[in-house]
C-alpha positions as a printed Julia matrix, in Angstrom:
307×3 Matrix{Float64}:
 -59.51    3.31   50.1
 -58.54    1.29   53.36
 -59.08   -1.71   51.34
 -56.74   -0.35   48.78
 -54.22   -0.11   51.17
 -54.69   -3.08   52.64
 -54.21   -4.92   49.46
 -50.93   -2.71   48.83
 -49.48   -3.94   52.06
 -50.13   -7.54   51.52
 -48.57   -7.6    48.2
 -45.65   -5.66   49.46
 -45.41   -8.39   52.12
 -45.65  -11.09   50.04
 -42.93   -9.96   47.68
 -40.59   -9.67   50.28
 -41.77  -13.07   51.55
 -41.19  -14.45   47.89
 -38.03  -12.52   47.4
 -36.54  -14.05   50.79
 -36.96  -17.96   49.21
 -34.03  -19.82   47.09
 -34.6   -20.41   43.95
 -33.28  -22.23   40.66
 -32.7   -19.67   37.48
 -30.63  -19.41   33.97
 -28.89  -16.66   33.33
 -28.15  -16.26   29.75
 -24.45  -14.92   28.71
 -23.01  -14.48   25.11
 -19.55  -15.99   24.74
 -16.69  -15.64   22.85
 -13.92  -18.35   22.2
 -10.07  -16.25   21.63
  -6.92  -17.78   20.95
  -7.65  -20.96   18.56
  -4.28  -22.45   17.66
  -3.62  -21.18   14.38
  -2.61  -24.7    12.51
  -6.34  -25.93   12.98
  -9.83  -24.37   12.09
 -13.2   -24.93   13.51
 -15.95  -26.4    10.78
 -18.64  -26.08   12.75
 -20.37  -23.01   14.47
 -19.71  -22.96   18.36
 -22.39  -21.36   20.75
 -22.96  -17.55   20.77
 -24.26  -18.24   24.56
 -23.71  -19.97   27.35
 -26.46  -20.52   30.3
 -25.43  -20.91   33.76
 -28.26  -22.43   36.34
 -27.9   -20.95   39.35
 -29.39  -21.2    42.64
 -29.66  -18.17   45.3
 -32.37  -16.43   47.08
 -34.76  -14.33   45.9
 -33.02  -11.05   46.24
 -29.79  -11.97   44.6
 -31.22  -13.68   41.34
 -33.56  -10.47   41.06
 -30.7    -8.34   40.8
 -28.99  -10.46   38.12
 -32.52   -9.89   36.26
 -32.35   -6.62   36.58
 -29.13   -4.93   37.11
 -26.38   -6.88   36.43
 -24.33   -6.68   33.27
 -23.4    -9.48   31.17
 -20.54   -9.04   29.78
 -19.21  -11.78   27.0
 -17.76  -14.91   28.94
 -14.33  -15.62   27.47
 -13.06  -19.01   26.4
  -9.16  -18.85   25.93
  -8.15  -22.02   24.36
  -4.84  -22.18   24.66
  -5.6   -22.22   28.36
  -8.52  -24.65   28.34
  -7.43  -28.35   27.72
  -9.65  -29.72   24.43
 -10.82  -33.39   25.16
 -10.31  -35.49   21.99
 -13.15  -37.33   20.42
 -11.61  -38.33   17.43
  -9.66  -37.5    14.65
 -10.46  -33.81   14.29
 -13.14  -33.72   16.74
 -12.69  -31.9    20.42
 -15.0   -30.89   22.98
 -15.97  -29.13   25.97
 -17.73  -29.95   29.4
 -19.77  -27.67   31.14
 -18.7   -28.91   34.16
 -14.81  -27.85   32.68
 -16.02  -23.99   32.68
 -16.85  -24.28   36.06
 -14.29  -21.85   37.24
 -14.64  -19.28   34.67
 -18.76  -19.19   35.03
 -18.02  -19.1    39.36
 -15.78  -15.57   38.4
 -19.03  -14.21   37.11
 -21.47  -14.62   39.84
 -21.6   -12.02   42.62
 -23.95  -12.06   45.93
 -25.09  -15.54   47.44
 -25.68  -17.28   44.68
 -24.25  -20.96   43.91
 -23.71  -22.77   40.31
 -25.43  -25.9    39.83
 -24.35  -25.87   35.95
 -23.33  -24.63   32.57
 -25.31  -25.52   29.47
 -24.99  -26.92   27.23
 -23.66  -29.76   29.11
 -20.6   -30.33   25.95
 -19.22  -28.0    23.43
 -18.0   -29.46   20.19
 -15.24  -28.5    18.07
 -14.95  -30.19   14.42
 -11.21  -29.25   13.12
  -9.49  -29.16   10.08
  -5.13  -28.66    9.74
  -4.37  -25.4     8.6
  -1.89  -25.33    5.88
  -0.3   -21.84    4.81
   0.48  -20.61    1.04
   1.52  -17.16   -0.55
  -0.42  -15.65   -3.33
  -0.34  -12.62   -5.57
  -2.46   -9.59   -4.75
  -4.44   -8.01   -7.85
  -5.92   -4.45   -6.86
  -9.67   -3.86   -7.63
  -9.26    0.15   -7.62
 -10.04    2.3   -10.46
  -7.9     5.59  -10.74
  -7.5     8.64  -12.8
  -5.36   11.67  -13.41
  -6.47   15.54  -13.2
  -6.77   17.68  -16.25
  -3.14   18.11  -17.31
  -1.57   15.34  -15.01
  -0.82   11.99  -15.59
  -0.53    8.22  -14.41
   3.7     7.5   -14.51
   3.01    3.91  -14.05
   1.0     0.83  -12.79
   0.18    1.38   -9.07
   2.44   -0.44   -7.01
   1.6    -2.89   -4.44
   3.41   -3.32   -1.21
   3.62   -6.05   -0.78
   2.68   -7.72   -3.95
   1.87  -10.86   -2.65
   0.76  -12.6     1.33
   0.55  -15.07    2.99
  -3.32  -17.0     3.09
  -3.88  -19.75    6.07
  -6.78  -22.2     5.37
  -7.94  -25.7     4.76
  -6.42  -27.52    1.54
  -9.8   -27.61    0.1
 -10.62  -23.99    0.61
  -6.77  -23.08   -0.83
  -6.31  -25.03   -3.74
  -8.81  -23.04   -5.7
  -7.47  -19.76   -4.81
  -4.29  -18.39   -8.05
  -4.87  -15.12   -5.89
  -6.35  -12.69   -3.62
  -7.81   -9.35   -4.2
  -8.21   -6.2    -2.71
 -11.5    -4.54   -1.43
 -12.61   -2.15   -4.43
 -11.73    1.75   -3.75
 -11.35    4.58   -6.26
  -8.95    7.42   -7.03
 -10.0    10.2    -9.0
  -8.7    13.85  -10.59
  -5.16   12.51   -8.49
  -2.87   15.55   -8.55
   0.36   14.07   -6.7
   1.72   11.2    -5.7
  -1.18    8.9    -3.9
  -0.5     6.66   -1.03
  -3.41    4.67    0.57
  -3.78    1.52    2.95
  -6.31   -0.54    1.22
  -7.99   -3.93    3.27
  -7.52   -7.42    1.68
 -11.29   -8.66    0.41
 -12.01  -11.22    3.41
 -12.51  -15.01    2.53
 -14.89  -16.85    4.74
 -12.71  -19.4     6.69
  -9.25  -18.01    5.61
  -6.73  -15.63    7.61
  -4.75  -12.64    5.42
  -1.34  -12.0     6.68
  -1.46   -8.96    6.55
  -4.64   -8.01    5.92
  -4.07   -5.22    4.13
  -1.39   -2.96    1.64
  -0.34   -0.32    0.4
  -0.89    1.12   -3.21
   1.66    3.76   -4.41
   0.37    5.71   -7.34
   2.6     8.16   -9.3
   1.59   11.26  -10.37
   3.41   14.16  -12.42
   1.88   16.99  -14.36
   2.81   16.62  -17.95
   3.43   18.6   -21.69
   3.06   18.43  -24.91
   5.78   17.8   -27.58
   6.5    17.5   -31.2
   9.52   15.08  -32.04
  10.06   14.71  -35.59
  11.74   11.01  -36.02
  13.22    9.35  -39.25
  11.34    6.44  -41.01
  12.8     3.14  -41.12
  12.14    0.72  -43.74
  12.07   -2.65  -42.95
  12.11   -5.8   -45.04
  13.32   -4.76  -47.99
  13.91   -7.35  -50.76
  17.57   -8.47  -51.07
  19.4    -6.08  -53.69
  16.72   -2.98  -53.52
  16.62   -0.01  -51.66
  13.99    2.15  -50.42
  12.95    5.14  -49.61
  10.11    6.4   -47.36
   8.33    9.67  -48.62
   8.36   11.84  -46.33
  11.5    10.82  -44.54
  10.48   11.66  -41.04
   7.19   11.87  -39.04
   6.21   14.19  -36.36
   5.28   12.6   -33.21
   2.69   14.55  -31.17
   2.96   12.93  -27.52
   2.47   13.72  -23.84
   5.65   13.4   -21.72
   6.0    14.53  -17.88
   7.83   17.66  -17.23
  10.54   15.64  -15.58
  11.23   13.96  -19.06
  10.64   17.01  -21.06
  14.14   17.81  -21.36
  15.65   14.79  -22.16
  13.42   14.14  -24.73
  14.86   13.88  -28.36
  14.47   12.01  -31.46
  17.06    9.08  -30.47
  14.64    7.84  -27.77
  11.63    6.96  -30.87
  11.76    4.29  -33.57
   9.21    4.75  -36.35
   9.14    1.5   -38.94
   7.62    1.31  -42.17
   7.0    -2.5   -43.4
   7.36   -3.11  -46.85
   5.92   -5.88  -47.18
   2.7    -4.01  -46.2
   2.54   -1.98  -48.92
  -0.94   -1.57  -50.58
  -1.1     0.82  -53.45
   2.51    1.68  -52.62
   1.65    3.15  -49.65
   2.21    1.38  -45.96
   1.45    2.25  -42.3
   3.41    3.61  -39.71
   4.7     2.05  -37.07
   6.15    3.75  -33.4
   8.61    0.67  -32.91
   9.98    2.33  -29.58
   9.24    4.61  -27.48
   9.84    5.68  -23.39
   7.57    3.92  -21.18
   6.38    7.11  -19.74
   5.0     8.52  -22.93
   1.3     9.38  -23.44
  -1.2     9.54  -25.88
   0.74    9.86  -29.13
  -0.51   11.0   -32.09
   1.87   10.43  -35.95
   1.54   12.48  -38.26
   1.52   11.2   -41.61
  -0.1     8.15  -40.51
   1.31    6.65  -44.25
   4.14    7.22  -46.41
   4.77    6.01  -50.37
   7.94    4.16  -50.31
   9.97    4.4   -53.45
  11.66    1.17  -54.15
  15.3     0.87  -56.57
  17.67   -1.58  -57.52
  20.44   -1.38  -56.23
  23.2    -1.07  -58.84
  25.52   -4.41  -58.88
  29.09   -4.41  -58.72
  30.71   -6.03  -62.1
């Protein structure tokens, strides 16, 4: 038991004794390099850490083991003058962070150095080019609604900053994939550009408009038009008109009417003197249309020649 204690006291002792010396240590730090000038990009991967060897009694390094936070160190580089190696190529001294490692240390401690000893940056120019956005969404209407139109994109095209060589195979950008489903009402939604490794998005995201409108059903009956009919014969389509079964939005429904539909019949696609119906023309914002008869016989005369 005594001898317990003894042995207790002599290592607390000797700690403090230890603790009370100077001593050399690293103290490891993640970093994090802001503000790189825009018209160049860095090729190669910089350090996620920087060490700083310190020197400082016992006591102080102990509580950088133990308690102190390490926050990221942070390299601005528009206030940290690049030394030029070459054409491209930049780097760093440790000795040229001096000042921003001394703001870290607390207590009596001293900097002998940061490692590593040189930082290198390996550049490229930056050049800048616009290019069309596609959207990679899928989207759908609820029972008894309907798409208007193509979603819109605002904008429809950004601006992409990146090496020539990672540009020049790029016709466009796209965005990240999202879905819309059973929309009721017109859908707005911020959607983010898909990232490319190495380029910058400006902006980085848009905004897809999609119109919705609840719709109705309608029966149009339209007249038959004939085309190419040999020179001196008429023709006649039987029946005369066919009924149009479409989908229309309510806003439409109104104005809807039989001048706003052309329906052909092509003679020279008769088979068994019978051809196929064509819709010709139609609004844009008509759905899912349905002719009925889907054939008519066309009668063909000559036409009687003035003596």
């Amino acid at each position: 038991m005594i001898f317990g204690l003894f042995l207790l006291i002599s290592s607390i002792l000797w700690l403090l004794n230890a603790l009370n010396k100077d001593y050399v240590e690293r103290l490891k730090y993640p970093v994090k390099f802001t503000n790189i000038p825009e018209e160049i990009q860095v090729q190669n991967r910089l350090p996620d850490y920087l060490y700083l060897e310190i020197n400082g009694h016992g006591y102080d390094i102990l509580s950088y083991k133990i308690n102190y936070s390490k926050p990221p160190i942070r390299i601005n580089l528009k206030k940290t003058q690049l030394r030029k190696k070459a054409d491209g190529e930049f780097y760093l001294l440790g000795s040229d962070l001096g000042d921003i490692a001394n703001s870290r240390l607390k207590g009596e401690v001293s900097l002998i150095r940061v490692l590593p000893d040189s930082i290198h940056f390996i550049t490229k120019h930056a050049e800048t080019i616009k290019l069309p956005v596609k959207a990679d969404i899928e989207y759908s209407a609820a029972k008894q609604h309907m798409i208007i139109s193509k979603p819109e994109l605002t904008p429809d095209s950004i601006e992409i900053k990146g090496i020539p060589e990672k540009l020049e195979k790029l016709e466009y950008v796209t965005t990240e994939k999202k879905s819309f489903y059973n929309l009721t009402a017109d859908t707005k939604r911020f959607v983010k550009i898909k990232s490319i490794p190495g380029v910058k998005m400006n902006p980085d995201r848009i905004q897809i408009n999609i119109t919705v409108e609840k719709y109705t059903e309608a029966n149009i009956k339209v007249p038959v038009k004939i085309v190419n009919v040999p020179a001196n014969y008429s023709a006649t389509a039987i029946p005369g008109n066919a009924t149009l079964n479409v989908q229309v939005p309510l806003s439409e429904f109104k104005s809807l009417g039989p001048e706003k539909f052309s329906i052909e019949a092509d003679f020279k696609k008769i088979k068994n003197g019978k051809t196929e119906l064509i819709i010709f023309k139609k609004p844009d914002n008509i759905q899912s249309i349905e002719i009925t008869p889907k054939q008519v016989q066309i009668i063909l005369k000559k036409s009687s020649q003035e003596e």
